[in-house]
KOLPA-715046 format. One line per field, with one value per residue (C-alpha): residue number from 1; residue in one letter; chain; z, x negated, y negated. Coordinates in steps of 0.1 Angstrom, whole numbers, plus 5000, padded with zeros to 4 digits. Layout:
N
n [NUM, ...]
res [A, ...]
chain [A, ...]
zz [Z, ...]
xx [X, ...]
yy [Y, ...]
END
This chain:
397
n [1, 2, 3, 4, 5, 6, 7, 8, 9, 10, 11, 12, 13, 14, 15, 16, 17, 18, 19, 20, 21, 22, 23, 24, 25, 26, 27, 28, 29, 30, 31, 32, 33, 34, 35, 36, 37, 38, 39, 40, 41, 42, 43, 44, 45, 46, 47, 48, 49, 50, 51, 52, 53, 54, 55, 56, 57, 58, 59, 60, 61, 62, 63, 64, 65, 66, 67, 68, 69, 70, 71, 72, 73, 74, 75, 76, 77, 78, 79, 80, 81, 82, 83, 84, 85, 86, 87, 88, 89, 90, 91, 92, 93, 94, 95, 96, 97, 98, 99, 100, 101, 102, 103, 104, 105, 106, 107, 108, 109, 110, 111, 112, 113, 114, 115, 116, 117, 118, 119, 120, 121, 122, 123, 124, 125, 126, 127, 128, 129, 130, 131, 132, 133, 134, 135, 136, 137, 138, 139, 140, 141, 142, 143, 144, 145, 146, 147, 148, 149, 150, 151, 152, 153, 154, 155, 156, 157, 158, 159, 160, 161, 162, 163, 164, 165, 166, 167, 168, 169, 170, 171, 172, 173, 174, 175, 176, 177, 178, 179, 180, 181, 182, 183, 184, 185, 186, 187, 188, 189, 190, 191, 192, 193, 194, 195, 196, 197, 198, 199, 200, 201, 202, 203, 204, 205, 206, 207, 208, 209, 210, 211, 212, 213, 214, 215, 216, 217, 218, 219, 220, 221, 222, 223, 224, 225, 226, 227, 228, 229, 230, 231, 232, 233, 234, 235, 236, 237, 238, 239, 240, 241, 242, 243, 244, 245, 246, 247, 248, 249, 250, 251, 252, 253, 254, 255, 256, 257, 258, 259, 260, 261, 262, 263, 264, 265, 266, 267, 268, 269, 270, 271, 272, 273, 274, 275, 276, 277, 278, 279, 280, 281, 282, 283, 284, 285, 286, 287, 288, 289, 290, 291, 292, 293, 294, 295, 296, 297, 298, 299, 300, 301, 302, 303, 304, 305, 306, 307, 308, 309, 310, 311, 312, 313, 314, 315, 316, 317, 318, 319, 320, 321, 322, 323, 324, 325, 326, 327, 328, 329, 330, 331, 332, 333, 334, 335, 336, 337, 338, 339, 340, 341, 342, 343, 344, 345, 346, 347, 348, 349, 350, 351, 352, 353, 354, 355, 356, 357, 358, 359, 360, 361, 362, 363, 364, 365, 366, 367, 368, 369, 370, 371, 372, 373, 374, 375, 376, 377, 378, 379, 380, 381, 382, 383, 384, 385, 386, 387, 388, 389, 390, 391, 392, 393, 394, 395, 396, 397]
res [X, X, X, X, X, X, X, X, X, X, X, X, X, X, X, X, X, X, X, X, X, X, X, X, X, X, X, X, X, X, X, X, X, X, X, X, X, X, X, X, X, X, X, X, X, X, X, X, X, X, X, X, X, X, X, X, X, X, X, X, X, X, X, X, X, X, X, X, X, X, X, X, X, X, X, X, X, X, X, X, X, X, X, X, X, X, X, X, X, X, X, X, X, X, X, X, X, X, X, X, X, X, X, X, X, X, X, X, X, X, X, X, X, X, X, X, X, X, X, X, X, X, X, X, X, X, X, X, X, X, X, X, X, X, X, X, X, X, X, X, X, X, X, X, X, X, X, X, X, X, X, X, X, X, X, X, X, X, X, X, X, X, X, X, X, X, X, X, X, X, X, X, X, X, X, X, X, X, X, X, X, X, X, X, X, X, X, X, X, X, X, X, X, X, X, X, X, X, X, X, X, X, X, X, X, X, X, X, X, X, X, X, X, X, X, X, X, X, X, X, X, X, X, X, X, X, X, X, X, X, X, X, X, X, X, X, X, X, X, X, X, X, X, X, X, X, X, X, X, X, X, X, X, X, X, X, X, X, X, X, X, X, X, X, X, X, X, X, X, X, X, X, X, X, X, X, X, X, X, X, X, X, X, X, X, X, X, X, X, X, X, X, X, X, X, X, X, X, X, X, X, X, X, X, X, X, X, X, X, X, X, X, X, X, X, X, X, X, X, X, X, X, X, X, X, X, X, X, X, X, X, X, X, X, X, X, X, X, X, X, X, X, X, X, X, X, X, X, X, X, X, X, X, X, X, X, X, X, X, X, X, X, X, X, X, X, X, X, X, X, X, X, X, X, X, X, X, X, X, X, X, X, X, X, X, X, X, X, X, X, X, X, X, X, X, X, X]
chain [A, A, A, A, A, A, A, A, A, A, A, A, A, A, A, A, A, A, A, A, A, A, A, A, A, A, A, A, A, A, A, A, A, A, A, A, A, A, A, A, A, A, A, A, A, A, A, A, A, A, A, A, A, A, A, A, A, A, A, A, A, A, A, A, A, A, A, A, A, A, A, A, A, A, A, A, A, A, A, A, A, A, A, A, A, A, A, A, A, A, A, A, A, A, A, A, A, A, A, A, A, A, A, A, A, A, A, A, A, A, A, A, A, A, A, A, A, A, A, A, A, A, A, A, A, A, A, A, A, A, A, A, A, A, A, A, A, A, A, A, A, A, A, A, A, A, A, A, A, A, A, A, A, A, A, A, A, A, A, A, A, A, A, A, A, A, A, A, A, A, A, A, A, A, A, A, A, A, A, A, A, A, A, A, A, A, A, A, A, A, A, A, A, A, A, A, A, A, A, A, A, A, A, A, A, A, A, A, A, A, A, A, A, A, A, A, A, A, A, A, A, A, A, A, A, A, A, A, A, A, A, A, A, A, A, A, A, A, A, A, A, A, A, A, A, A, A, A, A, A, A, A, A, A, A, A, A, A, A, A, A, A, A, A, A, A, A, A, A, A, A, A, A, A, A, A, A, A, A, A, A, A, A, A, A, A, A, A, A, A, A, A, A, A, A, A, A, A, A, A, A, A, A, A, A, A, A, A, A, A, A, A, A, A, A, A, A, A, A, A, A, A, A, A, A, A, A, A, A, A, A, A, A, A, A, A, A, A, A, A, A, A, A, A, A, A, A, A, A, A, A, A, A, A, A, A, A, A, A, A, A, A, A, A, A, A, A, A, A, A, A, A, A, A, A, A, A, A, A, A, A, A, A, A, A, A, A, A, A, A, A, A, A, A, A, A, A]
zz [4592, 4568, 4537, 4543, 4576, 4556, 4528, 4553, 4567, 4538, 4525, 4563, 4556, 4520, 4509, 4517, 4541, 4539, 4572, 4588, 4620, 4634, 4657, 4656, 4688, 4711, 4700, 4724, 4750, 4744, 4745, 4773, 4787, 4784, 4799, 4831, 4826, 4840, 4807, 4803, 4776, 4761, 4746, 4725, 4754, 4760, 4794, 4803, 4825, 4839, 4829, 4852, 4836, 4849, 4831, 4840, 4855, 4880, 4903, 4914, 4932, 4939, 4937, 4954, 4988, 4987, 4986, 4966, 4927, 4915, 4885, 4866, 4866, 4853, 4822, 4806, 4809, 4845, 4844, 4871, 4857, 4883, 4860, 4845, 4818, 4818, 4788, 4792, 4763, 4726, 4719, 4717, 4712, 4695, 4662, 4661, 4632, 4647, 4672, 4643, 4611, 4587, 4576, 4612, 4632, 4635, 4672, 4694, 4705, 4736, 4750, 4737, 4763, 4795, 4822, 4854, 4874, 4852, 4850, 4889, 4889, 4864, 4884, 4917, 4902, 4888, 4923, 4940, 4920, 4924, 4898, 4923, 4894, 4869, 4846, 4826, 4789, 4762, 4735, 4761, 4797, 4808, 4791, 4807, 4833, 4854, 4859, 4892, 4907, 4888, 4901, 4936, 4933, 4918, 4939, 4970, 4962, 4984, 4972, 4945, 4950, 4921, 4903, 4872, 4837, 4802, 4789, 4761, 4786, 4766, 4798, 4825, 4842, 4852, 4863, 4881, 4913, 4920, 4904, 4930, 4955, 4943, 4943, 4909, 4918, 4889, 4853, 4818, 4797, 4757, 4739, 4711, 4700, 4720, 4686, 4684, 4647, 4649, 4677, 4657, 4619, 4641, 4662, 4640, 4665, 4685, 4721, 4725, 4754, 4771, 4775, 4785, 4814, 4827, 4827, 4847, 4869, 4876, 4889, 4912, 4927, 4939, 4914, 4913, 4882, 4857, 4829, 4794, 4766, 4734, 4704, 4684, 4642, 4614, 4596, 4624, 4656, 4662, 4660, 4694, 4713, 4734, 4739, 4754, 4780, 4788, 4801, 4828, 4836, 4870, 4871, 4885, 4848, 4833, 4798, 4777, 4743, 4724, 4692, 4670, 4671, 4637, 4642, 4619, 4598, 4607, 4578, 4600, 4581, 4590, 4573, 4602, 4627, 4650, 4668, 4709, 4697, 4678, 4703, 4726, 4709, 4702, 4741, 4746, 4720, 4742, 4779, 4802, 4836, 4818, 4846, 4836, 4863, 4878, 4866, 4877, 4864, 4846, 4834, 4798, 4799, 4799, 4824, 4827, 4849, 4839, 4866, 4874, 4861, 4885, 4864, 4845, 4807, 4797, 4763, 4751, 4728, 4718, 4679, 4681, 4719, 4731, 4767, 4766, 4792, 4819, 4807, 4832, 4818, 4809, 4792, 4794, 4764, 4764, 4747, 4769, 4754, 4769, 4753, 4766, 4745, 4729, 4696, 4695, 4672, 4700, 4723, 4741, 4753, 4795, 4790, 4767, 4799, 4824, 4810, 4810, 4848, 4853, 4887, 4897, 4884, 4852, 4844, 4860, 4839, 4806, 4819, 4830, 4798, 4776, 4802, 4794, 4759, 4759, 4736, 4744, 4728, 4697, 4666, 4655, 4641, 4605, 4611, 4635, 4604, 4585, 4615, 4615, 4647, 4659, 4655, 4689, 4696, 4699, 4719, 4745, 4749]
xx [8778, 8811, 8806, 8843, 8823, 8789, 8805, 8825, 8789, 8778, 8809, 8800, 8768, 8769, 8802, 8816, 8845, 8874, 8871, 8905, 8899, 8931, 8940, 8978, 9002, 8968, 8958, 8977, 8964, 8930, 8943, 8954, 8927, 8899, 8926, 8927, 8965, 8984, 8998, 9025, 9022, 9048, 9044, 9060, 9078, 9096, 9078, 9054, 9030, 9008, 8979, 8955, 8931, 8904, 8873, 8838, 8847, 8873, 8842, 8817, 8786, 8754, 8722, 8699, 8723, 8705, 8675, 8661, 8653, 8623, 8624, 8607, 8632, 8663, 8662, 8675, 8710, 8707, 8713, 8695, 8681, 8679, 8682, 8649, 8653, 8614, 8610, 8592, 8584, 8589, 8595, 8627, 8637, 8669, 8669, 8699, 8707, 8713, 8684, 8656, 8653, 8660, 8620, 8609, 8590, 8557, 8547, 8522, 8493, 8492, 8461, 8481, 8514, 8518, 8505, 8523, 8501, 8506, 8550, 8548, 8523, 8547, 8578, 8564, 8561, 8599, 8613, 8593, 8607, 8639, 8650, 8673, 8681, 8658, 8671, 8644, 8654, 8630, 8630, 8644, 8626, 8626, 8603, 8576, 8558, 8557, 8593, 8602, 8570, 8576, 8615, 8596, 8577, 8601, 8631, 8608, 8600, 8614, 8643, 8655, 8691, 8699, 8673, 8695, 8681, 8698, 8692, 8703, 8706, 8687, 8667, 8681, 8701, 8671, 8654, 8686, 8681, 8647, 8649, 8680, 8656, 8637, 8659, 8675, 8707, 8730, 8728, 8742, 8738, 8744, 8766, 8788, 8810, 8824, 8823, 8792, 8788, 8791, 8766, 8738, 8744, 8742, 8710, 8693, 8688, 8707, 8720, 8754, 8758, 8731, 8740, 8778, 8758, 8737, 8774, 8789, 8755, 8756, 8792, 8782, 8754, 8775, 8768, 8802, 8808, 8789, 8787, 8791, 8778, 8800, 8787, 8819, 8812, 8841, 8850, 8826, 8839, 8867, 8895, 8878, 8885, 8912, 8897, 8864, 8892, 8902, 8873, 8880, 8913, 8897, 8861, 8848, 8836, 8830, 8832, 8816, 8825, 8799, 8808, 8782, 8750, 8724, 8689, 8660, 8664, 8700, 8716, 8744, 8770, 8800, 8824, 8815, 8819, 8849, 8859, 8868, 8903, 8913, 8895, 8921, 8949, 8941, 8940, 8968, 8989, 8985, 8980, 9002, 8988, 8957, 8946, 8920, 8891, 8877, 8846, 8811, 8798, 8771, 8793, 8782, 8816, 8848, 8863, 8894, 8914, 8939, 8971, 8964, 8927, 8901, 8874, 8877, 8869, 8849, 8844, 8810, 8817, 8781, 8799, 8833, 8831, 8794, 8787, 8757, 8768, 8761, 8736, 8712, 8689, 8651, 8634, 8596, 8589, 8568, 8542, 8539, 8559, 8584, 8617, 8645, 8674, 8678, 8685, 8659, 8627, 8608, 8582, 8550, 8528, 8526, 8500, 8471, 8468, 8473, 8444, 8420, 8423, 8448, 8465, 8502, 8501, 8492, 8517, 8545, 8535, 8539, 8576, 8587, 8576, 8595, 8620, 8624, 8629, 8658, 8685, 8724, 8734, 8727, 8731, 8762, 8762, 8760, 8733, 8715, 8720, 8699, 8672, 8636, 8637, 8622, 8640, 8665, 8640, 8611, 8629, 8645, 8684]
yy [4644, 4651, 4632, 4611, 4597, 4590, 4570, 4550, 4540, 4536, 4510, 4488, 4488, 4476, 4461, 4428, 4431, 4407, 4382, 4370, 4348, 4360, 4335, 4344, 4338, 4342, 4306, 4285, 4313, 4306, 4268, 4268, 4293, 4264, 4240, 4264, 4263, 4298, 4316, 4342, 4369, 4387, 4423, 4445, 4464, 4430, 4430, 4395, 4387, 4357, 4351, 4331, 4308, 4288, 4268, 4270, 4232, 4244, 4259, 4233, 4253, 4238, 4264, 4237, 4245, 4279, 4266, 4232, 4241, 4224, 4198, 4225, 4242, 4212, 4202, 4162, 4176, 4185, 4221, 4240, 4275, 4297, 4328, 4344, 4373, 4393, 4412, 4444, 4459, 4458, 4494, 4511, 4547, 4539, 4518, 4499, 4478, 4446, 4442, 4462, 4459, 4483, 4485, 4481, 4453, 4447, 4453, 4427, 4451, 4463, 4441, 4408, 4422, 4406, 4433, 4440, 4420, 4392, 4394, 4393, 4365, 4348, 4354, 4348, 4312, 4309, 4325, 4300, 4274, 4286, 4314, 4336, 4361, 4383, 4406, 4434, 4438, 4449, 4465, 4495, 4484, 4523, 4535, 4514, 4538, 4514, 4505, 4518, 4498, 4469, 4467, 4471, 4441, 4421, 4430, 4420, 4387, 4361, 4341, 4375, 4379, 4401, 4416, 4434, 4453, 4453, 4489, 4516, 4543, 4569, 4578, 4559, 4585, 4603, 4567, 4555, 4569, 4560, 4527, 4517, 4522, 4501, 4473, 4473, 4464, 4455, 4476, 4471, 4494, 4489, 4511, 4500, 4526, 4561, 4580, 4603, 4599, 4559, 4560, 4581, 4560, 4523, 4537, 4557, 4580, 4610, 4603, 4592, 4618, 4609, 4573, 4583, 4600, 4573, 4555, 4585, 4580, 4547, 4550, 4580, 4558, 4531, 4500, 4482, 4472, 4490, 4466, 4482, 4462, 4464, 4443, 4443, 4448, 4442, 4478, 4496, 4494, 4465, 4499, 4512, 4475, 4496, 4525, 4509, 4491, 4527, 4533, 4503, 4523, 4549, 4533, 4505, 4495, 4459, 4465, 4434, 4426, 4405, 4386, 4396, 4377, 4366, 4375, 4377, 4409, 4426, 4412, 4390, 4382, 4361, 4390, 4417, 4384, 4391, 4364, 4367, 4355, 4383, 4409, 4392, 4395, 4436, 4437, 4417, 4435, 4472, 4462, 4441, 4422, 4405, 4377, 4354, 4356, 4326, 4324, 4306, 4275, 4293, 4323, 4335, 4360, 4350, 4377, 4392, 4421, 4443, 4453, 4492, 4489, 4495, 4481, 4447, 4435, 4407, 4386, 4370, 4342, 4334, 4326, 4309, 4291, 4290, 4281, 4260, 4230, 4257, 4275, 4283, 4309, 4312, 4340, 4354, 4372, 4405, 4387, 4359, 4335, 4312, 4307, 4282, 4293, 4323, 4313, 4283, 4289, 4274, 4291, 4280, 4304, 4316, 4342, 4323, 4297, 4324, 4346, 4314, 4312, 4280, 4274, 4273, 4235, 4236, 4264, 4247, 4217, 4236, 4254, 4221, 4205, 4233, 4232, 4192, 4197, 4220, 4210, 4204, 4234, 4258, 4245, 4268, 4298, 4293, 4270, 4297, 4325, 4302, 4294, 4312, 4331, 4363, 4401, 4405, 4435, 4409, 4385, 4411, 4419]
END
């Protein structure tokens, strides 16, 4: 690595960076973006166009028409989770900064994970209740051996419409193949910069080429869209905003850009914090035709397509606009536990009942009781920075 590139690491990693919320002309946009007003932007080539905006409110869609969703499954607010995230494994190979931290974590044993028997018996349970959806996360979820058979068993399970897996993409172009057939049919795959020497100081680890790869794969195999997840950092990697839409330009490619997130150990600080307004406004500033997407009622993104762009970009505004009111997601830790909200302290253990031989009832009793005591929304995120709440590597991506 040239010495210019390791002290600029070394000044993001260490020094405080001035914070700007740049709200600028792209604050009545966003205004009137939540309104579900239609917007016209003007650029610097004194050309405009619409921009199409709807709310999570404009769509009304009821999952019980599917199928009915058990009370388990709705908590006091009334918000039906039909969306299970399983995480795999607490291992990674890479080392990233904001999901690790920088002396490590300290790993459950092996004997204390949840076994594949035991995730299927587990999600047999939600999908019977009336989870339709299950994503895989870890840690990195391919380097189980077992993925391909687990996707199998999941994927088959009556009432799975989308069974889906956040990974790194170290290893899954060689996985891809085989774990399409069996039945993993949506993919994001995390990569937050397209410079090789950015991607090796934020990991810790060689590979950028191999994840650009399992991209390139993933388009060659027919998944429409890849989704690219870009967690955007202050003075790392908020100057590549426009060339990650680039890559949206031939491809059918969703790129995600994710306001970045505190966790326990990776040192978040509201400086490095860039806010979906100002990631907006860099978009904004270079490309014309941006339409708002309509989006679902439980839509974590807010989703946008480009005129002349094949693919489509998409902002996660976990920070500055969180979208609690239709959340709709669950999540079964590697250990067992059961979370409700991701950035709630809160977990009961699945597995400890589970491995003492209980029936259906009582573990629907103890999701439905967790379920029950979800809360409204986060608590913000300078109240979340100050939180106790496990590394992002423990909890799954």
């Amino acid at each position: 690595m040239r010495p210019s590139i390791f002290r600029f690491f070394q000044f993001w990693a260490h020094k405080p960076i001035t914070f700007t919320a740049s709200f600028s002309s792209r604050a009545s946009l966003l205004s009137a973006s939540s309104s579900g007003q239609n917007i016209t932007t003007s650029h610097p080539n004194g050309s405009s166009s619409k921009m199409y905006s709807n709310s999570c409110e404009t769509l009304s869609e009821d999952p019980s028409k599917d199928r009915p969703i058990s009370d388990m499954l709705i908590d006091s607010f009334g918000r039906m989770h039909t969306y299970l995230r399983i995480s795999l494994t607490e291992r990674c190979n890479l080392r990233c900064h904001y999901c690790m931290p920088t002396e490590g974590v300290e790993l459950t044993p092996s004997p204390q994970l949840l076994s594949q028997d035991e995730i299927v018996r587990l999600a047999t349970l939600f999908v019977s209740s009336g989870v339709n959806k299950i994503r895989l996360t870890g840690g990195e979820p391919t380097i189980r051996k077992d993925i391909e058979e687990l996707c199998l068993q999941l994927s088959n399970l009556k009432g799975v419409k989308t069974l889906a897996m956040t990974t790194n993409g170290i290893v899954l172009g060689k996985k891809l193949l085989k774990l399409k057939d069996s039945g993993l049919n949506l993919v994001n795959i995390s990569l937050d910069t397209l410079v090789p020497a950015k991607f090796e100081f934020m990991t810790r680890r060689k590979g950028h080429e191999r994840v650009m790869e399992s991209i390139n794969t993933a388009v060659e195999l027919g998944y429409n869209p890849v989704k690219v997840n870009c967690v955007v950092m202050r003075g790392f990697n908020d100057d590549e905003i426009c060339d990650f839409v680039e890559l949206t330009r031939e491809r059918p490619i969703n790129v995600r850009f994710i306001e970045f997130m505190p966790f326990d150990g990776n040192v978040w600080n509201v400086k490095k914090l860039v806010p979906y307004a100002e990631m907006l406004d860099k978009v904004v500033e270079k490309f014309t035709g941006l339409q708002r997407i309509q989006d679902h009622p439980t839509e974590t993104a807010k989703n946008f397509r480009i005129d002349g762009h094949q693919g489509s970009v998409s902002f996660i505004t976990s920070m500055t606009e969180h979208f609690c009111a239709g959340c709709n997601r669950l999540r079964l830790l590697a250990d067992g536990n059961f979370k409700v909200c991701l950035f709630g302290s809160s977990e009961v253990s699945l597995r400890d009942p589970l491995r003492l031989g209980e029936g259906d009832d009582k573990l629907r009793e103890i999701i439905g009781a967790a379920v029950k005591r979800k809360k409204a929304s986060h608590a913000g995120m300078f109240e979340i920075a100050k939180t106790p709440n496990r590394p992002m590597i423990h909890i799954g991506g």
